[in-house]
N, C-alpha and C positions, 0 to 999 in steps of 0.2 A: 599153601602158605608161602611166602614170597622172605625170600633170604634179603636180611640188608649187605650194604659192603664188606666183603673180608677185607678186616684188618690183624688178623695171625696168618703166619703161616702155613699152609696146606699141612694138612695130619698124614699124606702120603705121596711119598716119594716113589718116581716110577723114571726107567730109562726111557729113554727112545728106543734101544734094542730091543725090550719087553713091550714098548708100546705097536709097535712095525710088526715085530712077531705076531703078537695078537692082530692087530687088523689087515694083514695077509691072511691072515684064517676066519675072518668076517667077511672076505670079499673072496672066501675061496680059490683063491691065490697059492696056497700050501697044499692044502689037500682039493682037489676041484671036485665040483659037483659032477652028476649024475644024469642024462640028459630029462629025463621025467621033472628034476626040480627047477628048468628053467624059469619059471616063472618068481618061484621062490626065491633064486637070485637074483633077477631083478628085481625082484623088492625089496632085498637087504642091503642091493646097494645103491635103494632108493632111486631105482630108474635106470635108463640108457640115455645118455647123450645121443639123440638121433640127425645131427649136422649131416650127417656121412651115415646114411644107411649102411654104409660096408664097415663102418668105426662099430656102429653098434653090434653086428651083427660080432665083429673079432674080437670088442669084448668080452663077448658071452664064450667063443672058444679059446680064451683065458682063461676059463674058471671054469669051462664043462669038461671033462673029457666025455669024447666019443660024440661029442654037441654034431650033428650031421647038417651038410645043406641045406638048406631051405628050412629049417626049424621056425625061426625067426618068423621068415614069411606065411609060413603056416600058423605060426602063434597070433601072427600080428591079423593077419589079413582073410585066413579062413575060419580058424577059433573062434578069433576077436577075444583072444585073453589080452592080448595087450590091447593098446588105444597109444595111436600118435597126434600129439596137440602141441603146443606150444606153452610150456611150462616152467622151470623153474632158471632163473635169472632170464626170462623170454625165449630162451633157445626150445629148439626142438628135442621133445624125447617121447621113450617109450617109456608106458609107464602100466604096472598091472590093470587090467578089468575093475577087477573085484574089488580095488583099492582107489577106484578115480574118484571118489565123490572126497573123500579125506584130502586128497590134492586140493579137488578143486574149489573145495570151501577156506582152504589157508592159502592158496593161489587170489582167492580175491579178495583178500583182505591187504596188496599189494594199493598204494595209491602213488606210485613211480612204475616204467613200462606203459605207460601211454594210459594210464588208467583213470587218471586225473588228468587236468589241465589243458582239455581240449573240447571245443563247446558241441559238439557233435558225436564226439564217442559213446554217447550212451545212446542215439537214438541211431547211431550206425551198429551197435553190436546189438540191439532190439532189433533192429532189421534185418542182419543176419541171420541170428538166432529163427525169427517167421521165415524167413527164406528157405530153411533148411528141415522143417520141420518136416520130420518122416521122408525125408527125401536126400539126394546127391546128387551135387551138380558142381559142376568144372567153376574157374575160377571165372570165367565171362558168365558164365549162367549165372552164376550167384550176384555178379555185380549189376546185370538184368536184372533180378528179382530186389534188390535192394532200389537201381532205381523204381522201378514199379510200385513199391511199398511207399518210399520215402516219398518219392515222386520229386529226389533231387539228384540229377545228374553227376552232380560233384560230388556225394556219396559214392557212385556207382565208382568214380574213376578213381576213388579211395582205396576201393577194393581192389580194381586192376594195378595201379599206379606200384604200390608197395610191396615186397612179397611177405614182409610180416607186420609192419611197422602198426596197423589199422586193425590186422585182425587178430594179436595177440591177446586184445583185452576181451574181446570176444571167447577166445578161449579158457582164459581166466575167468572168467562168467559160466564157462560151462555152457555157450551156445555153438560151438564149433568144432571140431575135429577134423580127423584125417580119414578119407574113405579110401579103398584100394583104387589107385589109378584106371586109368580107361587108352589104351592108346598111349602112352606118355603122357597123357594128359593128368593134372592135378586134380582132386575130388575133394568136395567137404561134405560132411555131415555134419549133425548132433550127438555128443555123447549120450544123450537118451536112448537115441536110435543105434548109436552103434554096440552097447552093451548092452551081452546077453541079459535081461534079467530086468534092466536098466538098473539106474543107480539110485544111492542116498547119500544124500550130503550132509555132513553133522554142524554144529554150530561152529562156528570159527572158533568160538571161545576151548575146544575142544580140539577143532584141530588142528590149529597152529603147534601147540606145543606137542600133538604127535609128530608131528613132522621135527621137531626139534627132537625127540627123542631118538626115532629115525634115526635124523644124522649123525647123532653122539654114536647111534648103535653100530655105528659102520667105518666112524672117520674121527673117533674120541681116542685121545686127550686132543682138543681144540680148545681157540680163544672165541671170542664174543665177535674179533675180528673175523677166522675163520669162517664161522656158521654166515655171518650177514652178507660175506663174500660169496659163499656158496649159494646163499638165500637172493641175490640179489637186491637186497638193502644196505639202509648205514648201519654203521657199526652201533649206535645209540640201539637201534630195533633188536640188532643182534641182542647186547646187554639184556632186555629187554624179553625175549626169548628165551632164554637163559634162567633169569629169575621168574618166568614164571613155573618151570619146571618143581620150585622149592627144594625141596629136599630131594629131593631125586634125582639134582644134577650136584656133583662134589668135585670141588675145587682140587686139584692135585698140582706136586711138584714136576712135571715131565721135563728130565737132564740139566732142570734149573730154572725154566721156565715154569709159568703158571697157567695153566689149563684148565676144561673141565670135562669130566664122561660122567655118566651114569652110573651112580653108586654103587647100585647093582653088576655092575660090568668089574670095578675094582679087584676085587678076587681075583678072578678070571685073569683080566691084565696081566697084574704080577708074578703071575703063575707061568705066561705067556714065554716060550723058548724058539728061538734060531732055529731052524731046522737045514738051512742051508737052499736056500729058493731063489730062485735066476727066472724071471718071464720075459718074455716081449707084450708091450701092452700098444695099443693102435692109439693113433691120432684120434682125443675129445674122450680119453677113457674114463671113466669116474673114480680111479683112484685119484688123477691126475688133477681131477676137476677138484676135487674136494680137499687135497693135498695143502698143507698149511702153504703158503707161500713167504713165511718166513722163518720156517726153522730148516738151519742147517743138516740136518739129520737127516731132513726127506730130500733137500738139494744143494749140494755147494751154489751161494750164491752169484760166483762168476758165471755157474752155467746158466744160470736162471733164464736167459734171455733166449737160449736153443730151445726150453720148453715152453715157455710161457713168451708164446709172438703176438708179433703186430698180429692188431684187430681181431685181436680173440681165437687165433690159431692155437692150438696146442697140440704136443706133436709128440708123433709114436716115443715109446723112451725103454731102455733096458731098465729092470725094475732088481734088483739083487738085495734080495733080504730087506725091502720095502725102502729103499734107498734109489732115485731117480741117478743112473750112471751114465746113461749115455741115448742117444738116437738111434733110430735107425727105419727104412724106409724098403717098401717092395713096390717091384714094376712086373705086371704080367706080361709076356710078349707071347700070345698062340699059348704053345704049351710049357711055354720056361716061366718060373716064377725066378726073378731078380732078386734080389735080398741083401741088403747091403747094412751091414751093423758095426756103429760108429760108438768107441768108448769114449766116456769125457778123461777117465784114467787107465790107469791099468786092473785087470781083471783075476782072480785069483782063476786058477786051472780049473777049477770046479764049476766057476762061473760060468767058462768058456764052452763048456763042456756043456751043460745044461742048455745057454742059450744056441748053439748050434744044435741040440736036440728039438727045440722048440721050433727053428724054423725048419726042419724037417718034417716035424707034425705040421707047419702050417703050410708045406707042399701038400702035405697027403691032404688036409682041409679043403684047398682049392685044388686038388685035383693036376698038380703040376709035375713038372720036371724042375728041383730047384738046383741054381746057382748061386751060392753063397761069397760074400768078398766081405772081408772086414777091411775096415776102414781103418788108416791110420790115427792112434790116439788122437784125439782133438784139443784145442786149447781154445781159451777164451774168444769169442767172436764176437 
């Protein structure tokens, strides 16, 4: 059932303290997982941003303790629990096995991302898709196989020419993935072939609004602006997303603004207490990514521009009590890891305390000798 406009005001009022609270503890941020439920963490916070296989891999020991080397690579590339493709807003991520076909039938119900509007994307991601079938092949091979199929040259240089621009809707089709490299060299497959099991895709009508549920479940109290941002749509589709949920998404007050989570989450929320939590989270995290970009709560908006950069950079950030404070950035050299953490303000003792613990654990993660410097408080840039 599809809710018309609210015209009262929200029946509940919720902080931002109560709301950060709570989704530090949906992203395992407060308490961290376990190294067995990685997968289960990535899906509750609906994926890995995979720009920087090293972003993805440091989100996960954000939120795992004891997460060991190579997990990642072993989940991704010998398991094949994860699957890397090109997904939500066109970037790359990790995204579970067992849960690709749910993606990938609300992924192509996108008609922005190169999905519309080009008189040949449908018979170049047809050609792909036959190119790959039951098979892996480098980024030349597969643009051989395209021209052979199409039997049009300027297909083939489609392929080589861009490194995502051509084959994201391919991916969004469900004709494409990421196979484990060869040499350095880049590999594609099919999600058929690369999941164990293969997959099943439900109707859009069915999955689109999982995926909005999803995200409420991980990054709520959000606006209709929020989700379409994250979604990679306009805001209208957002709206749109939203109502179809009906009753199962409820409008709230969050610090004054108007928001909305999942009814069911409500309880929970309010219930939702401080614990006192200090992280370092990596460049392209998914708290960061999903983070409202206009309430003050998650960012003073002078710094806005240190997190959220040119061309779609988004950059490591101290996180304290779900609140973005500051930057900060590591350089390995041999056996010294660098580590350098810049506040936007000042830090309570506890903070300081905590995040110098953190990057201690994340010497022993990589295996270092760490040098730690903090950075003089910073101001507007």
């Amino acid at each position: 059932m599809r809710r018309a406009a609210t015209t009262t005001e929200p029946a509940h009022r919720l902080s931002w303290r109560q709301a950060l609270a709570w989704r530090l503890e949906r992203h395992h941020l407060a308490d961290r997982a376990a190294p067995p439920d990685l997968i289960r963490v990535v899906s509750e916070i609906c994926g890995l941003h995979a720009q920087l296989q090293s972003s993805a891999e440091l989100s996960l020991w954000a939120r795992i303790d004891g997460l060991e080397r190579g997990a990642v690579h072993e989940a991704l590339w010998e398991r094949r629990a994860l699957v890397k493709l090109w997904g939500t807003r066109g970037t790359l991520h990790l995204m579970p096995s067992a849960e690709l076909g749910v993606w990938l039938s609300a992924l192509g119900t996108h008609t922005n991302r190169g999905m519309t509007g080009h008189p040949d994307i449908d018979v170049l991601s047809d050609a792909v898709g036959r190119a790959l079938e039951d098979r892996v092949l480098t980024r030349e091979e597969l643009a051989l196989e395209v021209e052979r199929i199409t039997g049009s040259q300027t297909l083939g240089e489609y392929v080589r020419s861009s490194w995502g621009s051509y084959l994201k809707p391919a991916s969004f089709r469900g004709r494409l993935c990421f196979a484990a490299s060869d040499d350095g060299r880049v590999r594609f497959t099919t999600p058929a072939a690369w999941v164990p099991g293969g997959i099943e895709v439900p109707d859009s009508t069915d999955a689109l609004p999982d995926i909005t549920r999803r995200f409420l479940a991980a990054y709520a109290p959000a606006t209709a602006e929020d989700l379409a941002l994250w979604w990679g749509v306009g805001p209208a589709r957002g709206r749109k997303m939203l109502a179809a949920l009906g009753d199962e998404a409820l409008e709230v007050d969050a610090g004054g603004g108007r928001a909305w989570m999942l009814a069911q989450d409500v309880r929970g929320l309010a219930a939702a207490r401080s614990h006192n939590t200090a992280r370092l989270l990596p460049a392209f995290d998914p708290w960061v990514v999903g983070a409202s970009r206009s309430a003050a709560a998650l960012l003073d908006p002078q710094h806005k521009t240190r997190v959220y950069r040119a061309q779609g950079w988004l950059s490591p950030v101290l996180l304290v009590n779900g609140r973005m404070v500051g930057v900060w950035k590591h350089v390995r050299k041999g056996r010294r890891l660098q580590v350098e953490i810049e506040p936007f303000g000042g830090l309570a003792t506890w903070a300081r305390r905590q995040l110098a613990a953190e990057t201690e654990r994340l010497a022993e993660f990589l295996d270092s000798e760490l040098e730690l410097r903090w950075a003089p408080t910073s101001h507007t840039r």
